[in-house]
C-alpha positions in Angstrom: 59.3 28.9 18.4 56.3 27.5 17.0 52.7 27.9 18.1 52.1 26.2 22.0 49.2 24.0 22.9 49.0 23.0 26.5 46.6 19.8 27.3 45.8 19.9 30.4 44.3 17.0 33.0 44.4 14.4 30.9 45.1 10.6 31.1 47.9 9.6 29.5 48.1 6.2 27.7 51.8 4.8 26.5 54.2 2.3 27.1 52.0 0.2 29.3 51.0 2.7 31.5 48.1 5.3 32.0 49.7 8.3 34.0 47.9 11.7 34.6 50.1 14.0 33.3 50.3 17.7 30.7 51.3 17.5 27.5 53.2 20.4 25.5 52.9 20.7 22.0 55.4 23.2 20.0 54.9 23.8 16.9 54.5 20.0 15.6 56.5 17.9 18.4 55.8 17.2 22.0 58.4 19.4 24.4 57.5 18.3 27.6 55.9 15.6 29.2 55.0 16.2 33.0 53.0 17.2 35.9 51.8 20.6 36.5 53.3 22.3 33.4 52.1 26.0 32.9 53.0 27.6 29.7 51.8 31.7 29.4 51.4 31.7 25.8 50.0 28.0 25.1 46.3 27.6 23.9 45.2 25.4 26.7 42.8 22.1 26.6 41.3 20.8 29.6 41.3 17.9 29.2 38.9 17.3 32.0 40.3 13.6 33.2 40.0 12.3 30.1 42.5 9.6 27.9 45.2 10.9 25.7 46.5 8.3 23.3 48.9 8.0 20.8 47.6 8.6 17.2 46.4 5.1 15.6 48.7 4.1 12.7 46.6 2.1 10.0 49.1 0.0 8.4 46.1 -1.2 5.6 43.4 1.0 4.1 42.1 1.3 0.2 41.3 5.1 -0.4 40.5 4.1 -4.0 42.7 7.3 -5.6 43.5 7.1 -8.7 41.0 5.3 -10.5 38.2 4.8 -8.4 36.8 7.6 -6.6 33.5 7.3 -7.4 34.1 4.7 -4.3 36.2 7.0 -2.2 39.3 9.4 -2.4 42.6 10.2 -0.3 41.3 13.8 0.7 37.5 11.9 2.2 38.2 8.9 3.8 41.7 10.7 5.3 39.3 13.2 6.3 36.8 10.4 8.3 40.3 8.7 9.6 40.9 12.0 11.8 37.4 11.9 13.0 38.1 8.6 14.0 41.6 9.3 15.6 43.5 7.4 12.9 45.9 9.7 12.2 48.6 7.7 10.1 47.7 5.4 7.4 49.1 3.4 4.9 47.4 2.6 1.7 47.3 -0.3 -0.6 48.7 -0.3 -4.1 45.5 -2.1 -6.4 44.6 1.6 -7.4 43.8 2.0 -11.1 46.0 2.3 -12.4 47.9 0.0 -9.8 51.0 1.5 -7.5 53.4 -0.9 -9.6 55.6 1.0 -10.9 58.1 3.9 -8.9 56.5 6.3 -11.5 52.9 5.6 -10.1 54.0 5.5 -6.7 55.3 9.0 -6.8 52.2 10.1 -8.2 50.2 8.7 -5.3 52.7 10.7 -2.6 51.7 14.1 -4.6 48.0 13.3 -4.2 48.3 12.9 -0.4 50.8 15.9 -0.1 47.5 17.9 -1.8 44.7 16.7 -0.4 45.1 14.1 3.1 43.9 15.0 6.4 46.7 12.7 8.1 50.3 11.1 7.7 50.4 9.0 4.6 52.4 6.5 3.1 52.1 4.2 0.5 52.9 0.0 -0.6 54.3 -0.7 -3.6 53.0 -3.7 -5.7 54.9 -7.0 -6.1 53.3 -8.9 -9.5 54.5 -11.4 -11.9 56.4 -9.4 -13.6 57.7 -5.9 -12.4 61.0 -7.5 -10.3 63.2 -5.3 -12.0 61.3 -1.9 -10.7 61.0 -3.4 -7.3 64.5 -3.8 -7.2 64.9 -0.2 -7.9 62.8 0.8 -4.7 64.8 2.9 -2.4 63.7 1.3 1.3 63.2 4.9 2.7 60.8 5.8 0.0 57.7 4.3 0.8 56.2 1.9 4.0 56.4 -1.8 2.2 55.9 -4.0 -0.2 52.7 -5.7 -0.9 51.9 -9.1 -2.4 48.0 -10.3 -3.3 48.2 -14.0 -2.6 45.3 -14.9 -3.2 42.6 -13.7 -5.4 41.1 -10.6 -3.7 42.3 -7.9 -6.3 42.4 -8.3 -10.5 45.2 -8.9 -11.6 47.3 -8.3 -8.7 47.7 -12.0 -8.1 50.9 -13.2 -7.7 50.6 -16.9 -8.5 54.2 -17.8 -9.8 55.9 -19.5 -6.4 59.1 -19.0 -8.7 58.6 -15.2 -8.5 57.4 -15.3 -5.2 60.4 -16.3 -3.9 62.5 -13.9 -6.2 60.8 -11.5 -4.1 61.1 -12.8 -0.7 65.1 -13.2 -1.7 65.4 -10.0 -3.2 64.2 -7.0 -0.6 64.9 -6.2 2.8 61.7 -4.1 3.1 59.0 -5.8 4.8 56.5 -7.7 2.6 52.8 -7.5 3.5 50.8 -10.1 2.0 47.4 -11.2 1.5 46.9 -14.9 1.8 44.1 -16.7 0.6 45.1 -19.8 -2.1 43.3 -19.1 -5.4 42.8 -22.6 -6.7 41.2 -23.3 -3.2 38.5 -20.5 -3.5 38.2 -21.2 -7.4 37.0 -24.8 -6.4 34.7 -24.0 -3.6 32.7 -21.1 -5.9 32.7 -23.3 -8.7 30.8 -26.1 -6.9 28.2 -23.0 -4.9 28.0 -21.6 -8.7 26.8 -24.7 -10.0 23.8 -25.2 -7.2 22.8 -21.3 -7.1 24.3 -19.7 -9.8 25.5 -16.1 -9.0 22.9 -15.7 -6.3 24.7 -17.9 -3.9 23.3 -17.2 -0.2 26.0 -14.8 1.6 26.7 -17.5 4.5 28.5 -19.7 2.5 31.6 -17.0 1.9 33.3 -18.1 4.7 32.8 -21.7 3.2 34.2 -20.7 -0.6 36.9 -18.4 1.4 37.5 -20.9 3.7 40.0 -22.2 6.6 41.3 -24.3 4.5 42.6 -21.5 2.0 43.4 -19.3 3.8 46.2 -21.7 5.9 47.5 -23.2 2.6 48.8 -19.9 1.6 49.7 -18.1 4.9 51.4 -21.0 5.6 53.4 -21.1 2.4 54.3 -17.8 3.0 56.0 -18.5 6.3 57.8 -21.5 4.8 58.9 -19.2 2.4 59.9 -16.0 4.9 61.9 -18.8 6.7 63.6 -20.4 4.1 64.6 -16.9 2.6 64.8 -15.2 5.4 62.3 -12.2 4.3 60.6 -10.2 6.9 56.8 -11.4 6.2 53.9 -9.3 8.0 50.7 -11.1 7.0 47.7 -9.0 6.8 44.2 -9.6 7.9 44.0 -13.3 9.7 40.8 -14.4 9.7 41.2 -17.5 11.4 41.8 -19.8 14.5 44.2 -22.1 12.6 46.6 -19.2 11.2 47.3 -18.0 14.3 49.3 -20.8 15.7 51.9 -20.2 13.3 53.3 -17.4 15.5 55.8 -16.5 17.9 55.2 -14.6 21.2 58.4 -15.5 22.9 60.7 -12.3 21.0 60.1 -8.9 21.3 58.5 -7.7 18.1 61.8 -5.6 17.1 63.4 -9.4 16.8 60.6 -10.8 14.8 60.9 -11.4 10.9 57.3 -13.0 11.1 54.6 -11.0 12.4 50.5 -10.7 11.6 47.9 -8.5 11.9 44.2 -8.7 12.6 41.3 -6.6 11.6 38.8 -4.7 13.5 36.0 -6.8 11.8 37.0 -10.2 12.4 37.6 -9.3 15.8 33.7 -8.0 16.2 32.0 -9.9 13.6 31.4 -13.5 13.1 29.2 -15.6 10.6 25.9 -15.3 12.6 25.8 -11.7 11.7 25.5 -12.3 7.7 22.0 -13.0 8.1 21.3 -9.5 9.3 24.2 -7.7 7.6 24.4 -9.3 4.2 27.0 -8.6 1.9 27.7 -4.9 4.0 30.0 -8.0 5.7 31.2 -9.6 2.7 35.3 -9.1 3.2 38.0 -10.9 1.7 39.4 -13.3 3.8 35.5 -13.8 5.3 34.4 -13.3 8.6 34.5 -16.8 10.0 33.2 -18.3 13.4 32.8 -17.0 16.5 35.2 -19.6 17.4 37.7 -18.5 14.9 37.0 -15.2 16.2 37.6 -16.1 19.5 41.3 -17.8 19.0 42.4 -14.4 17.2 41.1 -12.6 20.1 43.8 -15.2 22.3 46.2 -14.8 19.7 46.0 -11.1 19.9 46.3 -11.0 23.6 49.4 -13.5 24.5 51.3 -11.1 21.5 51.4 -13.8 18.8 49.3 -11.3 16.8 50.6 -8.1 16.5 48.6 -5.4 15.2 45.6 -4.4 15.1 44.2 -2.5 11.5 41.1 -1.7 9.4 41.4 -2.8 5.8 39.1 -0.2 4.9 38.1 -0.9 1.6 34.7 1.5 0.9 32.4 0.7 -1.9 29.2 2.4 -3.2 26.0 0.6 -1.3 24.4 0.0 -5.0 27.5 -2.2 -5.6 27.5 -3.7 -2.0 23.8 -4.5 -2.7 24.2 -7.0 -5.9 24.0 -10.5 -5.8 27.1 -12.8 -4.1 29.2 -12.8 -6.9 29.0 -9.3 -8.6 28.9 -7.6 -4.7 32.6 -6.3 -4.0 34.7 -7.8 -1.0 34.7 -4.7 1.9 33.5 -2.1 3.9 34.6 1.4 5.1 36.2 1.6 9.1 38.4 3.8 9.7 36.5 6.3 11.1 34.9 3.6 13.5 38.0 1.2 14.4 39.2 3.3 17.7 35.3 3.7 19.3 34.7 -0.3 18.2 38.5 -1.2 20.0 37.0 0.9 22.7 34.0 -0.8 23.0 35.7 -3.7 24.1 37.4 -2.4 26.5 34.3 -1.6 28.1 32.8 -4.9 27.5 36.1 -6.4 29.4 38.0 -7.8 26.7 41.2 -6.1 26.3 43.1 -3.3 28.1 43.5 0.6 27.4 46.9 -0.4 26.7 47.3 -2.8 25.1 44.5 -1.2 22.3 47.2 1.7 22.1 50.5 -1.0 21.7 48.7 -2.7 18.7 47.1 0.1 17.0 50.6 3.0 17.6 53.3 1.2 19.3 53.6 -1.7 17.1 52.9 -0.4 13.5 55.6 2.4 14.5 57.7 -0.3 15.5 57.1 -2.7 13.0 57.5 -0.2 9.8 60.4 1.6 11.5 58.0 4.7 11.4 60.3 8.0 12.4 59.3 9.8 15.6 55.2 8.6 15.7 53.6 6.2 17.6 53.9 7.0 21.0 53.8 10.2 23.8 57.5 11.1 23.9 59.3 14.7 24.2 60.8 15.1 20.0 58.1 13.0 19.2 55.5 14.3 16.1 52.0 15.2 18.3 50.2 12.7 16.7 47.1 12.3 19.5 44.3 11.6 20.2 41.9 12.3 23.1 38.9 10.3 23.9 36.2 10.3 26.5 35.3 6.8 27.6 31.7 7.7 28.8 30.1 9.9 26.3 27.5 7.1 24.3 26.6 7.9 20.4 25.6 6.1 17.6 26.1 5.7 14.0 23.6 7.2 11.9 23.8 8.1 8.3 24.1 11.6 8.9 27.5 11.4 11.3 29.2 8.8 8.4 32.0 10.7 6.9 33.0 8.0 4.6 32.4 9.0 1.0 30.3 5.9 0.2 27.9 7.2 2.5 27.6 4.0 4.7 29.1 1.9 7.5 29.0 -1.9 8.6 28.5 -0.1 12.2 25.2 1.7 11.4 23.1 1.8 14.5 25.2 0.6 16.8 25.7 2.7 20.3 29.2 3.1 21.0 30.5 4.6 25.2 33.6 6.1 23.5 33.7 9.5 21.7 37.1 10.9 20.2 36.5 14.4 21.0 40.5 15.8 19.5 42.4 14.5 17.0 46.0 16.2 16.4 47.5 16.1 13.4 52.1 17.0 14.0 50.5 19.3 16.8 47.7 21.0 15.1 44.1 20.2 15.9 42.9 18.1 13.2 39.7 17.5 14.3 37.6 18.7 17.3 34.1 17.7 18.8 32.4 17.0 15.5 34.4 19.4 13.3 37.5 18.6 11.0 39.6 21.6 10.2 40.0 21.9 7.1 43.1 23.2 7.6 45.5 19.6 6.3 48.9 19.1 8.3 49.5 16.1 7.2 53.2 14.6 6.4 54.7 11.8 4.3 56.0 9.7 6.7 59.9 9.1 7.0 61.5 5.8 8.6 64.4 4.8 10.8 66.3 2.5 7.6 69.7 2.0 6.7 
């Protein structure tokens, strides 16, 4: 018998439903799910009333190891996910060098078993020409496969539609992709470069990453997914016109096309570049507050699916250059739950259906093995927050290893006061242990 935590009082959030129940944790698995449980060994929370949630799955984050940790590494930024309640994430494969190959991919896994804070997997990357090693790619061994779209990431891109659909035809895995059309993007900076030069004002990056690019290649993709018959999850919409390219009338285990939406375009829209600058500039752009509205819909009636971060952390001298030499993205991991909290406080979406987008449905989605949700035999993966204890960002509570946040200054209601890590406590009122738990993550595959 392993080691028996008892949380007590608490609000449980799963399923659709909020019900005040005890939770007991053996070893690193739930046991027992009910009222009035009493244990006479267990280490006991109180959880004084407050909500227990499912861990948050991240299905897109850039911890920048190998290659670029000056940026960031697996052991930091897993390390600010805890403290944020994220306690499953899977990262992206434009490392240096890039996650292309099974070799480098294996290599990745035995950083994270060394040095993460929280479950881990990895994406392997699709390009122009590594078919044959994709082919090899055992669907158990890692979450996905990634393809760059569109010109966010070196070179990542794949441009050849010929290999493209090679792809789509020949994995069952799902395929995340980035979607922005390069020769789209290419135009639009070319004509801002010739009237500024490289200090083009940062309010026309929604212009030069525009609508219109980003719905050329997203919808591509889908064409593609259909004709195929892939399964296509399309990262980060960043617009209105996307999402009406999706289904809300199958359950999500039936889908073979499904998006996602980050916490950013869901909070930010192009007024806020004036005062944010290029601490904003993401690729695809924050758009409108009209755009940002229709994911919003989108995200409520189910058509969007998930909800992620996309943290991609950079140094602030490297944020701070001028529009074309300032990298695309900003750290959020350890800021997505309080910002997903904060509207629920301002009204705009429900306790649960925060916890279906950001545990259910990545669990579902990737076919994740025994996380996602408050079950008996389930991994405790939780987290506990308290919906009315107010803090803000400052420099000083910014894990990150860049040092900074897009969320600096802002007052948030929500604090994550426990994280737990397969049933040990990962993080506590402040505090991360420092003592890792973390697993690579296994999936229900044939």
């Amino acid at each position: 018998m392993g080691q028996q935590t008892l949380i007590k009082n608490a609000k449980v959030v799963n399923e659709g439903q909020i019900l005040e129940v005890d939770v007991l944790i053996e070893g690193e698995r739930i046991v027992k799910i009910e009222t009035g449980i009493s244990a006479l060994n267990a280490n006991v929370i109180d959880a004084k009333g407050n909500y227990l949630l499912p861990g948050i799955i991240d299905d897109q984050v850039h911890f920048r190891e190998p290659g670029l940790t000056h940026k960031a590494n697996i052991a930091t930024e897993s390390r600010a996910a805890v403290a944020g309640g994220v306690t499953t994430f899977m990262e992206q494969p434009n490392t240096n060098p890039q996650t292309t190959t099974i070799e480098k991919l294996e290599e990745k896994f035995s950083i994270a078993a060394n040095s993460s804070y929280a479950n881990y997997s990895f994406m392997f990357g699709g390009t122009n020409d590594n078919l044959e090693e994709l082919k090899k790619l055992d669907n158990k061994s890692c979450a996905a496969v990634k393809l760059f779209l569109g010109s966010s990431t070196g070179n990542m891109l794949v441009d050849n539609e010929q290999v493209i659909e090679t792809i789509f035809s020949n994995t069952d895995m799902v395929i995340c992709t980035h979607c922005e059309d390069e020769a789209t993007i290419k135009r639009n900076l070319e004509h801002y470069t010739g009237i500024y030069g490289d200090d083009i004002p940062i309010k026309y990056h929604p212009i030069i990453r525009s609508e219109e690019a980003c719905y050329l290649s997203s919808s591509k993709a889908i064409a593609l997914a259909k004709k195929t018959g892939a399964r296509l999850h399309i990262f980060h919409l960043s617009t209105g016109k996307e999402t009406h390219q999706f289904v809300n009338d199958i359950p999500l285990e039936e889908k073979k096309i499904t998006a996602e939406v980050c916490v950013h375009h869901l909070w930010f829209s192009d007024a806020d570049y004036e005062e944010k600058g290029t601490l904003i500039k993401w690729n695809p752009a924050v758009k409108t507050a009209e755009d940002r509205d229709e994911l919003w819909k989108a995200l409520l009636d189910d058509r969007i699916d998930v909800i992620a971060t996309d943290h991609a952390p950079h140094t602030l001298e490297e944020k701070q250059n001028v529009y074309t030499k300032a990298p695309s993205g900003g750290p959020l991991v350890q800021h997505v739950l309080p910002a997903m909290l904060e509207n629920y406080h301002r009204g705009k979406v429900g306790l649960t259906k925060i916890v279906e987008k950001m545990c259910h449905n990545p669990a579902k989605l990737f076919q994740i093995k025994d996380r996602g949700f408050v079950r008996e035999g389930y991994y405790a993966d939780l987290v506990l927050v308290d919906l009315n204890d107010e803090w803000k960002v400052t420099r000083e509570n910014i894990l990150y290893k860049c040092g900074w946040s897009p969320f600096e200054g802002t007052a948030f209601k929500s604090k994550i006061t426990h994280t737990f890590v397969n049933g040990y406590l990962a993080y506590k009122e402040g505090q991360v242990s420092e003592n890792r738990n973390a697993k690579r993550l296994t999936f229900n595959r044939d």
